[in-house]
C-alpha positions in Angstrom: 97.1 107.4 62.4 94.6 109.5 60.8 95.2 112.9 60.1 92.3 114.3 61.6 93.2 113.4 65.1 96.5 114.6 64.4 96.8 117.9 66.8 100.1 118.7 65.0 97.8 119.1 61.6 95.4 121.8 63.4 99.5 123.6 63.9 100.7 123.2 60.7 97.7 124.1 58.6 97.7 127.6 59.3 101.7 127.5 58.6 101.2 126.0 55.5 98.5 128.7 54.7 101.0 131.3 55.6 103.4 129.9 53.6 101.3 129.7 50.5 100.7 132.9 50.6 104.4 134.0 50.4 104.6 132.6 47.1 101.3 133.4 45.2 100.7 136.7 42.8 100.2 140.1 44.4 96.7 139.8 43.9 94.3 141.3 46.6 91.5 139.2 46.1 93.4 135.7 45.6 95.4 136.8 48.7 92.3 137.3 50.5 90.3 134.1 49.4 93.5 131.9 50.4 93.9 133.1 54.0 90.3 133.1 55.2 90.5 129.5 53.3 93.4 128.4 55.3 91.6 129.4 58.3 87.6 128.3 57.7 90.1 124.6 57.2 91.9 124.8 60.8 88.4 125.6 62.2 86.7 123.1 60.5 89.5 120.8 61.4 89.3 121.7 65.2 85.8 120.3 65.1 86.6 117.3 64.8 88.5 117.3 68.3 85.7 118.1 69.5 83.2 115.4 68.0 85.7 112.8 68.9 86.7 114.0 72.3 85.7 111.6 75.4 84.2 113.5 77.6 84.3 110.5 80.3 87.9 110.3 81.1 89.8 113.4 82.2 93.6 112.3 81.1 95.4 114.3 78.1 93.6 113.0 74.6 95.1 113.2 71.1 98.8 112.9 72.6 101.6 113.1 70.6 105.2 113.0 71.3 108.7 114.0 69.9 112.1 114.2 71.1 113.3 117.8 70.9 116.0 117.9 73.4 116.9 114.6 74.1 119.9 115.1 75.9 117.6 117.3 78.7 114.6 115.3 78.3 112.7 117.8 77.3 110.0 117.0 74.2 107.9 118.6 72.0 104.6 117.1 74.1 100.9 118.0 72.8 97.3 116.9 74.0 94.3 118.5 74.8 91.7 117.8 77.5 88.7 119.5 78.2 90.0 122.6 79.5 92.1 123.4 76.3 89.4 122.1 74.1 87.6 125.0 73.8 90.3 127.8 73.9 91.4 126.0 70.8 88.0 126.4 69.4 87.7 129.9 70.1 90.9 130.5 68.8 90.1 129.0 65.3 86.4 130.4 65.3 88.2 134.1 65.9 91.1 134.1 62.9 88.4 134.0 60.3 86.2 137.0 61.7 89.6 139.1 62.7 90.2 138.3 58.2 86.6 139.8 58.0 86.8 142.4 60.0 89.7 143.4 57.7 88.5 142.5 54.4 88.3 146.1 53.4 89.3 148.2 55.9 93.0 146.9 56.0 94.4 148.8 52.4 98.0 148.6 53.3 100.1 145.0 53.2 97.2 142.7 53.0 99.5 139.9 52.2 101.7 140.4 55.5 97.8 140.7 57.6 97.0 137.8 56.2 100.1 135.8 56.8 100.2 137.6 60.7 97.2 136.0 61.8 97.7 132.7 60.2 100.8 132.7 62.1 99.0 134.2 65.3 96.9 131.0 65.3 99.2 128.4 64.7 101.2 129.7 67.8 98.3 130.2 69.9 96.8 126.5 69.2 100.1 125.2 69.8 100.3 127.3 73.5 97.2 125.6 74.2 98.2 122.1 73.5 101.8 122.0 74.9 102.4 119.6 77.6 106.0 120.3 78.0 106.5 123.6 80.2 109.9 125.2 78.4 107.7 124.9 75.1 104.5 126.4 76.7 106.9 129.4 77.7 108.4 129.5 73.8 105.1 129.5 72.4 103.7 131.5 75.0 106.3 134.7 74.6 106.2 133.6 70.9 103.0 135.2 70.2 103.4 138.9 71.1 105.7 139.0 67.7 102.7 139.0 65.4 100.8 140.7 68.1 102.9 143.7 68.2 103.6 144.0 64.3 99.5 143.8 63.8 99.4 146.7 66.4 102.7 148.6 65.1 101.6 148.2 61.6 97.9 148.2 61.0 97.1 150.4 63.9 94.9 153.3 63.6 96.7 156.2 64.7 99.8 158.1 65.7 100.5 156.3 68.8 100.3 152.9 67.7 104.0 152.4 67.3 104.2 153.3 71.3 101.0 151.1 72.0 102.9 148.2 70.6 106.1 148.3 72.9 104.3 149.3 75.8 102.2 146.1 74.8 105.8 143.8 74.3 107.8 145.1 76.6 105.2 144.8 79.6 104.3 141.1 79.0 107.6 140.4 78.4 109.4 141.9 81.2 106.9 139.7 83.8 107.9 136.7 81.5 110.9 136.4 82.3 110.4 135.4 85.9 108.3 132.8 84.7 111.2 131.3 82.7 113.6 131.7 86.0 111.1 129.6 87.6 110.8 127.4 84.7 115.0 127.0 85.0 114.7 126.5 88.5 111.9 123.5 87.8 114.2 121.7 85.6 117.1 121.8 88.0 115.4 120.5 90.6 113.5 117.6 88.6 115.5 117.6 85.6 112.3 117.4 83.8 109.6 119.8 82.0 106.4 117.4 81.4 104.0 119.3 83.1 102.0 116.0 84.6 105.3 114.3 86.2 105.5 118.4 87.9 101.8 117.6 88.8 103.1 115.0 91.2 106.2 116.6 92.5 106.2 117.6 95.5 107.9 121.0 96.8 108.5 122.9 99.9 106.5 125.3 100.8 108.9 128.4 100.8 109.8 127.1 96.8 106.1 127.3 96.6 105.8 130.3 97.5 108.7 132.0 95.6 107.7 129.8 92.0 104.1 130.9 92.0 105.2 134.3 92.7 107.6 133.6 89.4 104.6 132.2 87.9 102.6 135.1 88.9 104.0 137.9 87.6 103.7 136.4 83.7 100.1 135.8 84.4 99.0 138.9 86.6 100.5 141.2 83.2 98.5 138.8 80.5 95.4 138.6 82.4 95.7 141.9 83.3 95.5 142.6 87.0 95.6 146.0 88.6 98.1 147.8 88.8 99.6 146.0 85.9 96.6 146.6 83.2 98.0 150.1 81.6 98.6 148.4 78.8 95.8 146.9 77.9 93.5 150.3 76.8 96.3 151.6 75.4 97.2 148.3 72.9 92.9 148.0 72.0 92.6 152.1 71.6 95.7 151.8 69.3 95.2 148.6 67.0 92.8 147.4 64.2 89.7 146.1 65.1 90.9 142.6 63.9 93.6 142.9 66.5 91.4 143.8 69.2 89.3 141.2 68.5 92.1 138.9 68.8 93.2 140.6 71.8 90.5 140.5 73.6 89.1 137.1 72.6 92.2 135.1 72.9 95.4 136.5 74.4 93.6 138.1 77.5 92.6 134.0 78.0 96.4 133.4 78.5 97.0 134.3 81.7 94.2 132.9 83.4 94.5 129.5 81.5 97.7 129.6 82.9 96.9 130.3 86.4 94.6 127.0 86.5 97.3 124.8 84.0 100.3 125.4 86.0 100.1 128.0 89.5 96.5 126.1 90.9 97.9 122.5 90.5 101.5 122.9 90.4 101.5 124.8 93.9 98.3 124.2 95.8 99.8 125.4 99.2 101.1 128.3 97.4 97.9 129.4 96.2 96.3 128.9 99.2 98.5 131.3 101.1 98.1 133.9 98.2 94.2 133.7 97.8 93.3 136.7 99.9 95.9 138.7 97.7 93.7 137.9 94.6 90.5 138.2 95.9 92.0 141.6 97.0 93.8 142.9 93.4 90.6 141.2 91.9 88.0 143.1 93.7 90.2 146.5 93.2 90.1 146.0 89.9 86.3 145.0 89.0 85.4 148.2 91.0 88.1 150.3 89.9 88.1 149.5 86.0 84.2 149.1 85.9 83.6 153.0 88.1 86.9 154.5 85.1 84.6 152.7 82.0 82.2 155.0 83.0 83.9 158.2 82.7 85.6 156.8 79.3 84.8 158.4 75.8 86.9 156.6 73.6 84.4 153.5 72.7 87.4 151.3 72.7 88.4 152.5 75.8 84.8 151.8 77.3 85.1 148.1 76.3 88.6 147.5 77.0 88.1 148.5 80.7 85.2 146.3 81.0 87.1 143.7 79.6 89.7 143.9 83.0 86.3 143.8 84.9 85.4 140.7 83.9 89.1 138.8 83.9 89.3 139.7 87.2 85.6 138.3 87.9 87.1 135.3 86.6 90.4 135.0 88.8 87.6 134.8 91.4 86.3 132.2 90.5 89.5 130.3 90.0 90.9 131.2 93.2 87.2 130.5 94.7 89.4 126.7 94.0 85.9 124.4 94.2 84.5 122.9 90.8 81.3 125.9 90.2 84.2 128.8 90.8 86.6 127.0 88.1 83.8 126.2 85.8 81.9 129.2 85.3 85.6 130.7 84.8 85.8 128.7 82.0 82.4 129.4 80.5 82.9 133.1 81.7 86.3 132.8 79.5 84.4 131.7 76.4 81.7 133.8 76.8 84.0 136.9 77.1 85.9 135.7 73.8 82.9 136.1 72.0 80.7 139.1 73.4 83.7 141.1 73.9 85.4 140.6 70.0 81.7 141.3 68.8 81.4 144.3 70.8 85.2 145.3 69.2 83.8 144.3 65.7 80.7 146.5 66.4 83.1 149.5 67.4 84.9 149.0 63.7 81.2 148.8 61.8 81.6 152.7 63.2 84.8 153.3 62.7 84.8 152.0 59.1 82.1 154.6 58.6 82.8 157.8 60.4 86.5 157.3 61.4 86.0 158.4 64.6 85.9 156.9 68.4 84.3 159.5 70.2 81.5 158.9 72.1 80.6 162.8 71.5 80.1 162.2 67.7 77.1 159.6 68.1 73.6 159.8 68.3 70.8 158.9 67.6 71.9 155.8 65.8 68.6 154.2 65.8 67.1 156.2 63.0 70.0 155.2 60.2 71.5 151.8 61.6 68.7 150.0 63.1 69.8 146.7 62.3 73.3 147.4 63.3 71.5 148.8 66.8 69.4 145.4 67.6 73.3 143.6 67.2 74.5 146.6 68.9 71.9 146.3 71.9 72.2 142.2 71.8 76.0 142.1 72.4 75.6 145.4 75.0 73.3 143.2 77.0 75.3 139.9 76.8 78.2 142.2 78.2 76.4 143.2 81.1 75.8 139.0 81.6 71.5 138.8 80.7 69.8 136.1 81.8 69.7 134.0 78.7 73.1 134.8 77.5 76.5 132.9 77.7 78.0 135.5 80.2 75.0 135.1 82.9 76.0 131.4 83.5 79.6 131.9 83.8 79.2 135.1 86.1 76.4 132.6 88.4 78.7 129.8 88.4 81.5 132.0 89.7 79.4 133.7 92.3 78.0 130.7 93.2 82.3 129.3 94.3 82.8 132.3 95.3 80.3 132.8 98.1 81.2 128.5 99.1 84.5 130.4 99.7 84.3 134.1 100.7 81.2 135.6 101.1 82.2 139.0 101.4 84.6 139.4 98.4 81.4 137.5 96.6 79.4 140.6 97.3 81.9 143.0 96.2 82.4 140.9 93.1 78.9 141.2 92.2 78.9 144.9 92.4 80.5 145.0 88.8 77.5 143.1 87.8 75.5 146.3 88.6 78.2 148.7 87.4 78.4 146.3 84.2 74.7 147.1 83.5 75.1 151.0 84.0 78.2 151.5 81.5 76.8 149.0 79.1 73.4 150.5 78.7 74.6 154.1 79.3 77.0 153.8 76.0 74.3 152.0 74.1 72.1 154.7 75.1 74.6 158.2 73.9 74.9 155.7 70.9 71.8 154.7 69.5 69.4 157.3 71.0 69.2 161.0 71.5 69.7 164.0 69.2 70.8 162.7 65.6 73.2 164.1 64.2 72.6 164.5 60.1 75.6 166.4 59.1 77.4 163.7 60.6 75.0 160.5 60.3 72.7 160.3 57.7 74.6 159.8 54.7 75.9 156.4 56.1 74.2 152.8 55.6 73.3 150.4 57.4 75.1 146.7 57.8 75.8 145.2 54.9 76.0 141.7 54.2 79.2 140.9 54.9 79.3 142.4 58.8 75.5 140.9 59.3 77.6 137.0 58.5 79.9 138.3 60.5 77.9 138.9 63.6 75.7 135.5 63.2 77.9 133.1 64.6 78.4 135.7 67.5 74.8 135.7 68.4 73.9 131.6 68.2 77.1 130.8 69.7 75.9 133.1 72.8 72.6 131.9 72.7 73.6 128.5 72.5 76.2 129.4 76.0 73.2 130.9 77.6 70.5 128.3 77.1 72.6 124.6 76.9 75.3 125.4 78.8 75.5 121.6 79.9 77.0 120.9 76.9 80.5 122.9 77.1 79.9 122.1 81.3 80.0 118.4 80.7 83.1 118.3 78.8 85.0 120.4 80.8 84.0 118.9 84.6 86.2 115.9 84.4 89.3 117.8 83.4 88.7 120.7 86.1 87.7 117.7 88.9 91.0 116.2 87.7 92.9 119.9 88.7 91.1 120.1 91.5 92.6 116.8 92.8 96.2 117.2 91.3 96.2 120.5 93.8 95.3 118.3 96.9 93.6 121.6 97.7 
């Protein structure tokens, strides 16, 4: 078989990167060169899933299979379909910028940063490939290791070693309901391949009690009110390449898995318990988007809005037609890449003035007007611009929504208008007003290396915002194929 349509090749070649760079001199820029090598290659690789991916048929493509547990029947099962795709492609466009982002403001184990976040992504492709549910959960609780040593480690400040447990032990505590339920799966089927579960039929009261199960992993990762403490907390506390990460990739979890497993799995389930999201959901896009705006920590501003817009997306999955699930999806993209660049425009700062304070800026305009226009670009994408990659996911999910509930559709799109006010009033206390020269003028603008940075950031949500038929046509079989496996 060739290699390139080998999905256990796209896990491996970050390993291998990782383990190259166990063994090579203590040299800082050879270190550097190897792991944002072994990186740009597992991107580069991914592509080619997606230039040979049939976007006609929605069955599992690139499958491959090995016996890991013979005795139980459970096996190390992998394929991607178009649902996966592109979470696989986001994760592999992000490892390379988070290696930017840290090129020089990470001066303490460089080799163990590197060798983290190759790490990182081989886990996190592999959590989107797994077809086997025991190994989705291994991989799954697998990556909050290199998650909490990147924030324990290469934080920025005094509470990062707190940040990071609060950040393991809150994910992992919800976790382990999900592996009861995953126990209680195999007993009752005595298998784990998640598309034999697709066609088993349960009761409704074991409906009930596994999505619950289910549930209470996916509500923490996503996160969902009253379970989202964490979340500023772990951003505030961690390197801008880990909030990047953070908020590009691992926020994606918990809704992937809500439409992988809880939507299909348990459709009568999630029926009964669609008022209760709609509810938490709504709670939380007014709640987090009305606290953004009394925020002054710019990490905190953005984190905030980023549990504004997950829960705008657990709308539109819940919504359960194919415009709710779909501009989900593109809504989940779009948020992976507005919301790391927004992070990596919060370290351009931080790099220079080593503060996060609001307070400090001003006036911005007048000595970083080039980091201002990406600054103002990415502030308006947040707040979902006609034009940009967030507008079409928030329509499409506004669109299910209101085919399913009108009125939590029109609560829902009140965080669109208290989107646009926290967006634009931090980008105005940033860029405008009184400078500050004691503070500010010394400083330059962007260099080269954060200018390539940002790029693929801007075409890639221009591209979302204009030709969105591309990423839609790919995806519509696979979520047309979820749609009918819930019999909703």
């Amino acid at each position: 078989m060739n290699v390139f349509n080998n999905l256990s090749t796209l896990i491996f070649l970050p390993l291998l990167g990782a383990i190259l760079l166990l063994f090579v001199p203590n040299n800082i820029r050879l270190i550097r060169q190897i792991g944002l090598i072994s990186a740009l290659l597992a991107f580069i690789h991914s592509l080619f899933f997606w230039v040979r991916f049939d976007n006609s048929t929605a069955h599992f493509q690139f499958v491959e299979q090995m016996n890991w547990l013979p005795s139980s029947n459970i096996q190390l099962y992998i394929g991607i379909d178009g649902i996966s795709l592109f979470f696989i492609l986001l994760t592999t466009f992000l490892i390379p910028i988070c290696m930017l982002a840290g090129w020089s403001s990470i001066q303490n184990y460089r080799r163990e940063f590197m060798i983290a976040f190759l790490v990182l992504e081989a886990l996190m492709i592999a959590v989107f490939c797994m077809l086997d549910l025991l190994l989705f959960y291994v991989f799954f609780e697998s990556v909050l290791i290199p998650m909490f040593l990147i924030i324990g480690v290469w934080g920025s400040r005094e509470r990062k070693i707190r940040a990071a447990y609060q950040f393991f032990l809150y994910t992992l505590f919800g976790s382990v309901f999900m592996l009861l339920g995953i126990l209680f799966l195999f007993f009752q089927t005595g298998t784990t391949d998640i598309q034999i579960l697709y066609t088993t039929e349960f009761s409704e009261r074991r409906q009930i009690l596994l999505w619950l199960a289910f549930f209470a992993s996916f509500a923490v990762k996503v996160p969902m009110v009253p379970v989202h403490i964490w979340l500023p907390e772990a951003h505030v506390e961690a390197p801008t390449a880990g909030s990047v990460i953070l908020a590009g990739i691992l926020l994606k979890l918990g809704t992937y898995g809500f439409l992988r497993f809880s939507i299909p799995m348990f459709p009568d389930a999630t029926l009964y318990f669609t008022p209760l999201i709609f509810t938490l959901s709504v709670i939380a896009i007014v709640y987090t988007s009305c606290t953004t705006l009394r925020q002054v920590d710019l990490k905190k501003i953005i984190a905030y809005s980023s549990v504004a817009h997950m829960n705008f997306v657990t709308i539109g999955l819940f919504s359960l037609n194919p415009q709710g699930i779909e501009g989900s999806l593109m809504l989940m993209l779009s948020h992976g890449f507005v919301s790391s660049a927004l992070f990596l425009c919060v370290g351009v700062l931080y790099d220079r003035h080593h503060t996060r304070l609001v307070r400090y800026y001003g006036g911005l305009a007048n000595t970083m007007p080039v980091f201002c226009a990406i600054f103002l670009f990415f502030t308006l994408a947040n707040m979902s611009l006609p034009g940009t990659s967030s507008f079409v996911g928030e329509f499409l999910i506004l669109v299910g929504a209101f085919q399913s509930n009108t009125f939590v559709a029109t609560l829902a799109a009140t965080g669109m208008v208290l989107g646009a006010a926290y967006s634009l009033w931090l980008y105005n206390r940033v860029a405008f007003g009184n400078l500050k020269p004691h503070f500010l003028a010394t400083y330059s603008d962007c260099n080269r290396r954060e200018f390539f940075m940002f790029l693929p950031f801007v075409i890639v949500v221009i591209w979302m915002g204009i030709y969105p038929q591309i990423f839609l046509d790919t995806m519509h079989d696979s979520v047309m194929h979820c749609i009918e496996h819930s019999r909703i």
